[in-house]
C-alpha atoms as a printed R data frame, in Angstrom:
    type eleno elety resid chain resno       x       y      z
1   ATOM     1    CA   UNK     A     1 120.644 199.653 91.106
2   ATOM     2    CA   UNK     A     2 119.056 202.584 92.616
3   ATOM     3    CA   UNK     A     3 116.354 202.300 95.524
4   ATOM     4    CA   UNK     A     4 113.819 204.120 93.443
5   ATOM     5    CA   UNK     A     5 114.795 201.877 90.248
6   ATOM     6    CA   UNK     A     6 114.367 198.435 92.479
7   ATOM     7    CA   UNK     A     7 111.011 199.794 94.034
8   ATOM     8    CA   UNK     A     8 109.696 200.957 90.355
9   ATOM     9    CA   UNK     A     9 111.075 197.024 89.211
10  ATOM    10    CA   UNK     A    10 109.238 195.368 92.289
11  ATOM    11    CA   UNK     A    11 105.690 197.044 91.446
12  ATOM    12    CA   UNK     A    12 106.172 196.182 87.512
13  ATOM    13    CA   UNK     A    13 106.731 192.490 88.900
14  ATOM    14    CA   UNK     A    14 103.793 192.670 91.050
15  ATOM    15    CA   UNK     A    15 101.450 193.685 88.085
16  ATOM    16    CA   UNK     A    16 102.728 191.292 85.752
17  ATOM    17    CA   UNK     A    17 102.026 188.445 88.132
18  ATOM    18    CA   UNK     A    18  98.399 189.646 88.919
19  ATOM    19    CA   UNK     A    19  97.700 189.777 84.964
20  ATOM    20    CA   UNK     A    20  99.414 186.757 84.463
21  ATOM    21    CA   UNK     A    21  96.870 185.145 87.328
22  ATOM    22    CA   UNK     A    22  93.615 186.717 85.934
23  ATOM    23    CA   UNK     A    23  94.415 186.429 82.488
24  ATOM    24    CA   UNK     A    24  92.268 188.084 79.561
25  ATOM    25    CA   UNK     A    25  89.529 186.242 79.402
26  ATOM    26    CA   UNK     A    26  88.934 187.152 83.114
27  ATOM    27    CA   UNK     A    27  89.741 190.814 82.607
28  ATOM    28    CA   UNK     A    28  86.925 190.499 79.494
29  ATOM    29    CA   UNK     A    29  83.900 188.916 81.712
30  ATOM    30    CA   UNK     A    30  84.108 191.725 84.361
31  ATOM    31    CA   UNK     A    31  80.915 193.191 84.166
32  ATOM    32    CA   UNK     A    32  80.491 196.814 82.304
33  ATOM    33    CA   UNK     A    33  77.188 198.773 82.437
34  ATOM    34    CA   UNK     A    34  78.346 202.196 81.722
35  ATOM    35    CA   UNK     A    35  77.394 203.467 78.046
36  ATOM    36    CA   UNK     A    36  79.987 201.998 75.373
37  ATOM    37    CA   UNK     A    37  78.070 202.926 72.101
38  ATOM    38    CA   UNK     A    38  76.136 205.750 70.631
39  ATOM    39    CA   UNK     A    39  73.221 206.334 71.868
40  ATOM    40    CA   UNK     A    40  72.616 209.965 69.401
41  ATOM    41    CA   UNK     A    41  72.105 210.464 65.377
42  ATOM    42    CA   UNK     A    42  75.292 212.194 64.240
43  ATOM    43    CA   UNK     A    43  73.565 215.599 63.663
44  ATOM    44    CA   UNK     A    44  72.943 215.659 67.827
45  ATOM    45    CA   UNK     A    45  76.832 214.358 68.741
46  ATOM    46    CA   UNK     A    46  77.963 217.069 66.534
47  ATOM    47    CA   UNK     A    47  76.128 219.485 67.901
48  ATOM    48    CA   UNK     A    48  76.609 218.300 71.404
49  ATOM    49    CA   UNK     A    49  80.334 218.149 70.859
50  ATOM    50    CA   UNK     A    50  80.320 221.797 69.994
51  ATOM    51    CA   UNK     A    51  78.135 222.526 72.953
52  ATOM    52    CA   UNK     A    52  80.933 220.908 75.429
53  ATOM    53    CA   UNK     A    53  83.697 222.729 73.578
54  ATOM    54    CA   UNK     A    54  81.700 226.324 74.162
55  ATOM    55    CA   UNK     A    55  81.355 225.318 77.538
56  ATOM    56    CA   UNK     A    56  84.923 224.768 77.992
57  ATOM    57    CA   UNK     A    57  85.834 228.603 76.388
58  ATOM    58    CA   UNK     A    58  86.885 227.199 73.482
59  ATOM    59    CA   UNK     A    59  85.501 228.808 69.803
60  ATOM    60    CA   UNK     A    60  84.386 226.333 66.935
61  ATOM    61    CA   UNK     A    61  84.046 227.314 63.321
62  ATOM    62    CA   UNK     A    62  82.018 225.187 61.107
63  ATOM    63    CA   UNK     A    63  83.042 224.922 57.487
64  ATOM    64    CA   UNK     A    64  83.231 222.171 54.472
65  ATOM    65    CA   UNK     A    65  86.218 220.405 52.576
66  ATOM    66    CA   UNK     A    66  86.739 223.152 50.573
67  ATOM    67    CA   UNK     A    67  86.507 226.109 52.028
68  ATOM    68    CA   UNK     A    68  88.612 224.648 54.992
69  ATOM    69    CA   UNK     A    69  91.792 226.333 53.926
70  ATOM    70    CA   UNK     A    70  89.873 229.924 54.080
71  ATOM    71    CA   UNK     A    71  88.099 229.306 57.178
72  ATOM    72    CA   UNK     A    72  91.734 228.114 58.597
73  ATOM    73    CA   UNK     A    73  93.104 232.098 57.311
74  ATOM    74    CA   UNK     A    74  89.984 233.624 58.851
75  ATOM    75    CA   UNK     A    75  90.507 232.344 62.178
76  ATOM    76    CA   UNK     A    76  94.396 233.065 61.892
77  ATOM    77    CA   UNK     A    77  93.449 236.851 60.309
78  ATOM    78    CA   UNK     A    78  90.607 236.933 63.683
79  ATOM    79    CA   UNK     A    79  93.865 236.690 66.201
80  ATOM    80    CA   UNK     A    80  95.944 238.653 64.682
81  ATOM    81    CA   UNK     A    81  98.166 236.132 63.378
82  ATOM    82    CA   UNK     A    82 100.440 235.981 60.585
83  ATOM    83    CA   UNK     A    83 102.392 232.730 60.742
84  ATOM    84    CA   UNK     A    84 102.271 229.548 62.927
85  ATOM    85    CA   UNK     A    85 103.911 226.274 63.604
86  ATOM    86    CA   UNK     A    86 102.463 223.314 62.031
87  ATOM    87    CA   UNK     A    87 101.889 219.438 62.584
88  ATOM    88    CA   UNK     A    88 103.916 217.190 60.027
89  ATOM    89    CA   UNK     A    89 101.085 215.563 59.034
90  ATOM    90    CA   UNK     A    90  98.901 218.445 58.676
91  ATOM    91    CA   UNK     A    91  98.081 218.666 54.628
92  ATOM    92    CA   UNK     A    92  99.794 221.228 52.365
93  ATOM    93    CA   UNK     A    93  96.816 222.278 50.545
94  ATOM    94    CA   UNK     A    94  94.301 223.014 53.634
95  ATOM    95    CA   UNK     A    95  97.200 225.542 54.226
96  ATOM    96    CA   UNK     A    96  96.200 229.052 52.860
97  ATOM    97    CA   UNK     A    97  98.349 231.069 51.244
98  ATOM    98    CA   UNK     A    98  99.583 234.606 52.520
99  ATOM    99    CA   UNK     A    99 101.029 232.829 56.022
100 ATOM   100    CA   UNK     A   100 104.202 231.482 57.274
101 ATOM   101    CA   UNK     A   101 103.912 228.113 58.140
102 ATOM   102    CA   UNK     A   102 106.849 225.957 59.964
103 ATOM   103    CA   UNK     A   103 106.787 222.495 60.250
104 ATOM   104    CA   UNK     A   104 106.384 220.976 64.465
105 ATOM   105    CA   UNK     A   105 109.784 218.720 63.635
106 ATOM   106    CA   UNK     A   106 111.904 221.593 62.280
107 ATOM   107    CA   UNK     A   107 110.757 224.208 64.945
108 ATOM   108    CA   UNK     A   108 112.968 224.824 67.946
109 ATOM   109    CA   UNK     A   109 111.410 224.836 71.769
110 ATOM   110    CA   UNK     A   110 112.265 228.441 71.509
111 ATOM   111    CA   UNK     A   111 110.490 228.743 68.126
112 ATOM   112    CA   UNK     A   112 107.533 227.031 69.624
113 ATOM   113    CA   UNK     A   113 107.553 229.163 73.166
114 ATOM   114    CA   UNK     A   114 107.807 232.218 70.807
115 ATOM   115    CA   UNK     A   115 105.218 231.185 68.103
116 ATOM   116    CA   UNK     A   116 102.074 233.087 67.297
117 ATOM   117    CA   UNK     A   117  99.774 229.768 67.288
118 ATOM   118    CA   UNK     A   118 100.037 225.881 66.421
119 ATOM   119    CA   UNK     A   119  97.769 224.559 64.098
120 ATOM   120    CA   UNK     A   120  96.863 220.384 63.958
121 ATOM   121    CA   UNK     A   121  94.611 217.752 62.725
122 ATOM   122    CA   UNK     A   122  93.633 215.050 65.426
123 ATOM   123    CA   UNK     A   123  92.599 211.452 65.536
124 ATOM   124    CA   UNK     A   124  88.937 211.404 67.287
125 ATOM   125    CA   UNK     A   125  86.830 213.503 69.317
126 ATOM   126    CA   UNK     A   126  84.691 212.952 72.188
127 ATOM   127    CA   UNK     A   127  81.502 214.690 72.202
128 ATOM   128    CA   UNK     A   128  80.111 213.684 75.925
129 ATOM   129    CA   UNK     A   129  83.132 215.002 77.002
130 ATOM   130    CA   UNK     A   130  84.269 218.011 74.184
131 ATOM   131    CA   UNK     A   131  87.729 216.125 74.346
132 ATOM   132    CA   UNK     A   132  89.906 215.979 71.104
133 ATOM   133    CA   UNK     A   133  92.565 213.973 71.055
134 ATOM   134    CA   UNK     A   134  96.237 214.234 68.845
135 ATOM   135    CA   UNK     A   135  98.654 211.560 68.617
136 ATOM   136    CA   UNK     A   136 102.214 211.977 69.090
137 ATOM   137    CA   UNK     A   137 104.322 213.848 71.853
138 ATOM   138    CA   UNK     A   138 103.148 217.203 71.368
139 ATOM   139    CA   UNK     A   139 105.063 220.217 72.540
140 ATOM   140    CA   UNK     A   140 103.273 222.612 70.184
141 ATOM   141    CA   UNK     A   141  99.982 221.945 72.441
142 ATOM   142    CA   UNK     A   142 101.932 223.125 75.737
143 ATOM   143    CA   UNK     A   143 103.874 226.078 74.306
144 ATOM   144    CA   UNK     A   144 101.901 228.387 72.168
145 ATOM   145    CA   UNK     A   145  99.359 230.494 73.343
146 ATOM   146    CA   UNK     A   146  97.339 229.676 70.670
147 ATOM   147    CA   UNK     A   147  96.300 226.194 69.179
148 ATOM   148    CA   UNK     A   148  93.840 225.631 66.146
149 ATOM   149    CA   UNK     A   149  92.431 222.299 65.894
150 ATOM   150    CA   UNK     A   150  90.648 220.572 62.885
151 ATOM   151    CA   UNK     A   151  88.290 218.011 63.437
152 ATOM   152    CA   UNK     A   152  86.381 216.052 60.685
153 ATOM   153    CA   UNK     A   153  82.624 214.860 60.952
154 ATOM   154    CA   UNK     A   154  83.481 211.838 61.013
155 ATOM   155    CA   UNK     A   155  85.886 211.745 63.678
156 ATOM   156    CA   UNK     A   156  83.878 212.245 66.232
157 ATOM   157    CA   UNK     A   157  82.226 209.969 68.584
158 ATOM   158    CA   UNK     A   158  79.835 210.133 71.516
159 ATOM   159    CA   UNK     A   159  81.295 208.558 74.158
160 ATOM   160    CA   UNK     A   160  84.542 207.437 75.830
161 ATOM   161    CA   UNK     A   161  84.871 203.859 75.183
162 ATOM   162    CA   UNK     A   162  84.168 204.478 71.080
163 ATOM   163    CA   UNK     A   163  87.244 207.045 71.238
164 ATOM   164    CA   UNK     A   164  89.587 204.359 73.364
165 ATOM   165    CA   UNK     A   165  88.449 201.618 70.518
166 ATOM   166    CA   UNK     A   166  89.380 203.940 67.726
167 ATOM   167    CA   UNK     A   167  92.923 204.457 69.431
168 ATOM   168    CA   UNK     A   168  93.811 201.318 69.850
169 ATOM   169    CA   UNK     A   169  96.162 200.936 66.900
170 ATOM   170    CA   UNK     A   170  98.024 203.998 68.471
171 ATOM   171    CA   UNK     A   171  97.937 202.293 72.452
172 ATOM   172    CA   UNK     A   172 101.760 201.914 72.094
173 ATOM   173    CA   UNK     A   173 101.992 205.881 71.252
174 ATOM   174    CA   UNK     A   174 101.779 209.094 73.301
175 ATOM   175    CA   UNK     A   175  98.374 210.584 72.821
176 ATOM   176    CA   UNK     A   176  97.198 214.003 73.974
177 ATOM   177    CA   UNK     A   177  93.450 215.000 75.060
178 ATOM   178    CA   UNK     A   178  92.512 218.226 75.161
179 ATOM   179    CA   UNK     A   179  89.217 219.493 76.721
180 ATOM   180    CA   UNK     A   180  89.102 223.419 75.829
181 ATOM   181    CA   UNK     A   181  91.705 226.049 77.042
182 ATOM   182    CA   UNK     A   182  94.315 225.672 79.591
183 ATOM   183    CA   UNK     A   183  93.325 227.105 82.838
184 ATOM   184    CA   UNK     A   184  93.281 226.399 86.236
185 ATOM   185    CA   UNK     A   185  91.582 227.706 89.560
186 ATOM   186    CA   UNK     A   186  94.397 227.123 92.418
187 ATOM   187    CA   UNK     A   187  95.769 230.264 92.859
188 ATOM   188    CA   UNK     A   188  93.328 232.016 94.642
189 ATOM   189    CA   UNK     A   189  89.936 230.712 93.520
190 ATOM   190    CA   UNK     A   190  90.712 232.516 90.117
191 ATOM   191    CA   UNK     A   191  90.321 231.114 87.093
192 ATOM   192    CA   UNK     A   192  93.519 231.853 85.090
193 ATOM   193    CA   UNK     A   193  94.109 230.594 81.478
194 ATOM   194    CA   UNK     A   194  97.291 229.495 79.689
195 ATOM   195    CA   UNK     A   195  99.574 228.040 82.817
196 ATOM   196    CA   UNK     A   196  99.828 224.404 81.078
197 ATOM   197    CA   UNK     A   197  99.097 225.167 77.835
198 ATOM   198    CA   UNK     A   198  97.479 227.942 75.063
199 ATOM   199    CA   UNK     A   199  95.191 230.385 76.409
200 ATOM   200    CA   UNK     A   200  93.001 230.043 73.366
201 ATOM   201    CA   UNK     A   201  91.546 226.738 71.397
202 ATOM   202    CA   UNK     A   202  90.096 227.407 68.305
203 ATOM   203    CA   UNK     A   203  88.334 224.054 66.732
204 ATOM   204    CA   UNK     A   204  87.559 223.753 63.126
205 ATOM   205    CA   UNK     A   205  84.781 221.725 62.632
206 ATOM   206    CA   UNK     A   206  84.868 220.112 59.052
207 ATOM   207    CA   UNK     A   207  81.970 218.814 57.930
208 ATOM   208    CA   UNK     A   208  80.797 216.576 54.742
């Protein structure tokens, strides 16, 4: 076995033995004063959540069930776009018509790298932080410049520990959080968007 395969085994070993020492019911007594439920009515997470997202350069568009599909082609139509790749489990009919759409698990890396946006549902958002969170390995968040991102009402939460509760049917699968743009400041002090990911995060917020 590899050196760097016995030292990854040895630190797995060590961890298991420390849980299996403390045990759960140790782990569950430790003392936790930080802010674990709401604290807001909805109207004020909502509104805080789009407050965090602005902050973070990213656009929101509020809309309702049924117009979603239109406010979806408006966005698309306000970048220029005339096609993009699209989650599996994103619905048919909040699709408008008048756009090519491509399914995530049919589409190519080089389809991806080369697409004109990515559009996807998620599985909660954090307002105290303007984090929104998808589920699944998602390459379509990395490589197009452009991701749209619909979020119901009622998928979003105020604070951390609510959104790590909700996701804890999915602990066993990748998850991706996303807090605005890409960008970074290293090179230079300048902020530059779109070296890890899209350059642009447009968030539909759907409400009841």
């Amino acid at each position: 076995m590899p050196e760097a395969a016995n030292a990854r085994e040895a630190i797995l070993n060590r961890i298991r033995a420390a849980n299996s020492i403390a045990g759960v019911s140790e782990y569950q007594s430790i003392e936790r004063t930080y802010q674990q439920a709401a604290g807001m009515d909805r109207e004020t997470i909502l509104k805080t959540l789009i407050h965090r997202l602005h902050e973070y350069d990213a656009q929101v568009f509020e809309t309702k069930t049924d117009a979603l599909a239109s406010t979806i082609a408006d966005v698309l139509k306000s970048r220029g776009h005339k096609s993009a790749v699209v989650t599996d489990d994103f619905s048919e009919q909040n699709l408008p018509v008048g756009f090519a759409w491509q399914r995530e698990s049919k589409s190519t890396t080089e389809q991806l790298n080369a697409a004109q946006g990515a559009i996807s549902g998620c599985e909660v958002a954090i307002a105290h932080t303007g984090t929104v969170i998808l589920r699944g390995a998602r390459k379509m968040t990395l490589l197009p410049d452009h991701l749209l991102c619909v979020v119901y009402g009622n998928q979003v939460v105020e604070t951390v520990p609510e959104a790590i509760a909700a996701l804890e049917k999915y602990k066993a699968e990748p998850l991706t959080f996303i807090s605005g743009p890409s960008a970074t400041a290293d090179i230079e002090m300048t902020r530059i968007r779109g070296v890890h990911g899209p350059r642009f995060l447009d968030v539909v917020l759907v409400g009841s």
